[in-house]
N, C-alpha and C positions, 0 to 999 in steps of 0.2 A: 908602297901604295900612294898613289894620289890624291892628294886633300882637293875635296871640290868647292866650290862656292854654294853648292844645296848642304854640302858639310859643315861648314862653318856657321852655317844660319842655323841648323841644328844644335850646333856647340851654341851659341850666341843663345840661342832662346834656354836653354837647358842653364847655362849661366845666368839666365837672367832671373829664371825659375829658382834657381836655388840661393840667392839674393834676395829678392821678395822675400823669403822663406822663412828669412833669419829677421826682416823688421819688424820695428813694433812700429815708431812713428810713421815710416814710410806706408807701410797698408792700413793706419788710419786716416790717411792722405786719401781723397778722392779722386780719380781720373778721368771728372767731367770736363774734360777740353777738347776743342779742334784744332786739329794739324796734324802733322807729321813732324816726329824727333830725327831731322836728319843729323844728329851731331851737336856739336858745342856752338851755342850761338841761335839755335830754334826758336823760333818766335811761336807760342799757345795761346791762344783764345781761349777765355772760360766764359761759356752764354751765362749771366746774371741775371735771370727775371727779375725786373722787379715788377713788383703786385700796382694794381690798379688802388683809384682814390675808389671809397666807400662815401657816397654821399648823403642828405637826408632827400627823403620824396616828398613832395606835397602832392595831394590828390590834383589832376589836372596840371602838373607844370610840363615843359620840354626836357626832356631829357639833356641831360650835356654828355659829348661824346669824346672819347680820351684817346690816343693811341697810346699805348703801350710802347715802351723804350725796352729793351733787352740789356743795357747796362754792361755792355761787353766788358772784358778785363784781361790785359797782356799779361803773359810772366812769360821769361826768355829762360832758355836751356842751359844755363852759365855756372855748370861744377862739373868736373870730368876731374876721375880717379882712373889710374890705368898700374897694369900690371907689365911685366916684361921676364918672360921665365926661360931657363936652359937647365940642362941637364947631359953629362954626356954619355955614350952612347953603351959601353961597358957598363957602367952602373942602371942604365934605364933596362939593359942584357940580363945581366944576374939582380938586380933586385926583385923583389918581390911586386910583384902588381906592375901596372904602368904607370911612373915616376910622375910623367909630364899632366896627364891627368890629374891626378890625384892632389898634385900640388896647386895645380891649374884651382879646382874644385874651393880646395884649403883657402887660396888666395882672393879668391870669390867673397866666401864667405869674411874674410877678417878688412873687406873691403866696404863691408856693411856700415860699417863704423864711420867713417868720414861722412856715408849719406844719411846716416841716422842724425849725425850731429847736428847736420845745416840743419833737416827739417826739425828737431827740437830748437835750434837757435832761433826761430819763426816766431817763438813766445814774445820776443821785442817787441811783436805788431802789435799784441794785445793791451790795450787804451788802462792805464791807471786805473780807472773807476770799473775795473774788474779785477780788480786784485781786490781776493775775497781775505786774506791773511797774509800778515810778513809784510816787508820792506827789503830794498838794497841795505845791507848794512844793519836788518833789524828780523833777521827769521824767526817767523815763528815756532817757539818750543812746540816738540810734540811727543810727551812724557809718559802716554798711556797708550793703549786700544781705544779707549773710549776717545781722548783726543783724535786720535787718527780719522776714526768712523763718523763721528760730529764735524769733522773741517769738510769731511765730502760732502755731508748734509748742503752744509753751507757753500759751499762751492756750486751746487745744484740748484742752489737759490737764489745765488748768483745771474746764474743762467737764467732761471724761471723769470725773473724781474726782466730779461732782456726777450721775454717768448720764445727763447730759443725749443724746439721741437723736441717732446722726450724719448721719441724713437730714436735711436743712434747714438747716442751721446757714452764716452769715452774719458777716462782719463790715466795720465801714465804716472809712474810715479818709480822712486827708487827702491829695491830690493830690500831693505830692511823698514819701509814703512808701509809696502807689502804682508811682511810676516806680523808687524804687528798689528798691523790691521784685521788678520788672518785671527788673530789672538780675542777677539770681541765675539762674544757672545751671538748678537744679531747676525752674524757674516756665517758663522757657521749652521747656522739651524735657522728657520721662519720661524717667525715672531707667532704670538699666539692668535692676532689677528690675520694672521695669513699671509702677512707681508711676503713679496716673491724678492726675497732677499738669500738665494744660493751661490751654491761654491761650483763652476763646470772647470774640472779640469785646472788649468794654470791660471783662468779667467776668473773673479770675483767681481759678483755685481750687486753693487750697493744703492738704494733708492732709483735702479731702475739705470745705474750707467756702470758700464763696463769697466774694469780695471784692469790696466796692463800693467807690467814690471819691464824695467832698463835698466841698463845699465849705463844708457848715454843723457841721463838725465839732465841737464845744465845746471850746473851746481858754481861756487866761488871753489872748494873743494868737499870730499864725499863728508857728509853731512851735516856742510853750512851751506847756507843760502841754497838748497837745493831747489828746484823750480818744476813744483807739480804742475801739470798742462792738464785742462778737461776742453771739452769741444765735441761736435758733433757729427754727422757723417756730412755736412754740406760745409761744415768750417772754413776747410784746407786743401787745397788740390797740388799734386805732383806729377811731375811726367821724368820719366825714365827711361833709357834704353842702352844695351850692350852696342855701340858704335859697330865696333867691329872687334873681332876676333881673328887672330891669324897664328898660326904653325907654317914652320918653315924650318930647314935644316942649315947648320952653319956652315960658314965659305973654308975655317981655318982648321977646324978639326971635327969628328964623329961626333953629333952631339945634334939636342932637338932642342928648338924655341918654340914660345909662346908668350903672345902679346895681348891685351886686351886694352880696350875703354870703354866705362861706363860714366856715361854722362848723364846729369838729372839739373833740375831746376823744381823750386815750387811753389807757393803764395798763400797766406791769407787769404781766404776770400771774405771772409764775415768773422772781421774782426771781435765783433760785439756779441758773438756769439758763443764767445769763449772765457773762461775762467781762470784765475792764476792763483795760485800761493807759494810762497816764498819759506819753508821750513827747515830747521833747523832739528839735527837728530840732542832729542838732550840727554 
């Protein structure tokens, strides 16, 4: 059978679908930009409103009249992960299923990892005077539930002091201060006040911001200096795409290939609108 080129864009989006699938920091990323990802090296526009002056009126003055700036902001396509698979043709025969897929699929997925890193590595952006807990070199202990569930408080307040918007807001955090966080009272049942503090599924939301689990959390190693990230839906933007996809058969013997690259890039956009803590598992 012949591989077509409406084939491989099919493969390519279906790779790209099941990629997504497996982020946590990459689909907190937003993908308000213009352009097109042709490859490594794409140049993206993210339009940055920014708001208008509010001024005082007096009865009878002139109005003053402002234009508005859109505050554009580049970030370029500069991280590409790629694959390169075979298999020959006896064993893709008698095994079971189709080899080159299935591994294809595998290799997808464990490639997540490299893009997850860069955009946790994006926490550099965030400015000192948001770092709501911890230091390099000085994590903060987190010895109970009740600690856990009290740092987010504060990390929300964080935020509040910068106006950041309560709709969307996010944070990631590692697998074991996850469960105990899970371990707190409030997180499992609403408060007698009504607080809408539930549990959906793998998601816990606490004072109104979602909480994800990683494993790619940027840590010094697993848990010292691990570096909780909170932030909002307008934060962060990423752009992504499977370059290309290709199958092809070898020159030297029975056997099938396949190649991929996924190239991504992504940015801060509002840096100030995000929260840091720096924790130590004790």
């Amino acid at each position: 059978m012949t591989i077509t080129n409406a084939d491989l864009k099919i493969k390519s989006a279906k790779l790209l679908q099941a990629l997504r699938a497996q982020q946590v920091y990459g689909n907190l990323f937003n993908t308000d930009f213009v352009g097109e990802i042709k490859g490594i090296g794409s140049q993206l526009q993210i339009n940055n409103v920014v708001g208008g002056t509010v001024k005082k009126y007096i009865k009878g003055q002139k109005l003053d009249v402002e234009t508005l700036t859109d505050g554009k902001i580049d970030f370029i396509i500069d991280q590409a992960d790629y694959f390169n698979l075979t298999v020959d043709a006896l064993d893709e025969a008698f095994g079971a299923g189709n080899y080159l897929n299935v591994a294809t699929q595998e290799t997808v997925a464990n490639m997540t990892e490299g893009s997850e890193r860069f955009y946790a590595s994006k926490y550099t952006e965030i400015p000192a005077s948001n770092i709501t807990a911890g230091a390099v070199g000085a994590g903060y202990p987190i010895t109970s539930a009740t600690k856990a569930y009290d740092l987010i408080i504060d990390m929300g307040e964080t935020m509040d002091n910068n106006n950041v918007p309560n709709v969307g807001r996010w944070l990631v955090c590692p697998n074991w201060f996850y469960n105990m966080l899970k371990k707190d009272d409030r997180v499992n049942k609403a408060t007698a006040t009504g607080d809408e503090i539930v549990k959906t599924g793998e998601i816990v939301t606490v004072d109104g911001m979602a909480i994800y689990k990683s494993n790619f959390v940027p840590c010094k190693s697993k848990g010292v200096e691990e570096k909780l990230i909170a932030g909002y839906a307008g934060s962060a933007t990423r752009g992504d795409a499977i370059d290309s996809v290709e199958e092809y058969k070898h020159p030297d013997f029975f056997g099938s290939f396949a190649k991929g690259l996924h190239v991504y890039g992504g940015k801060i956009v509002r840096p100030t609108s995000m929260a840091l803590a720096i924790i130590n598992k004790a």
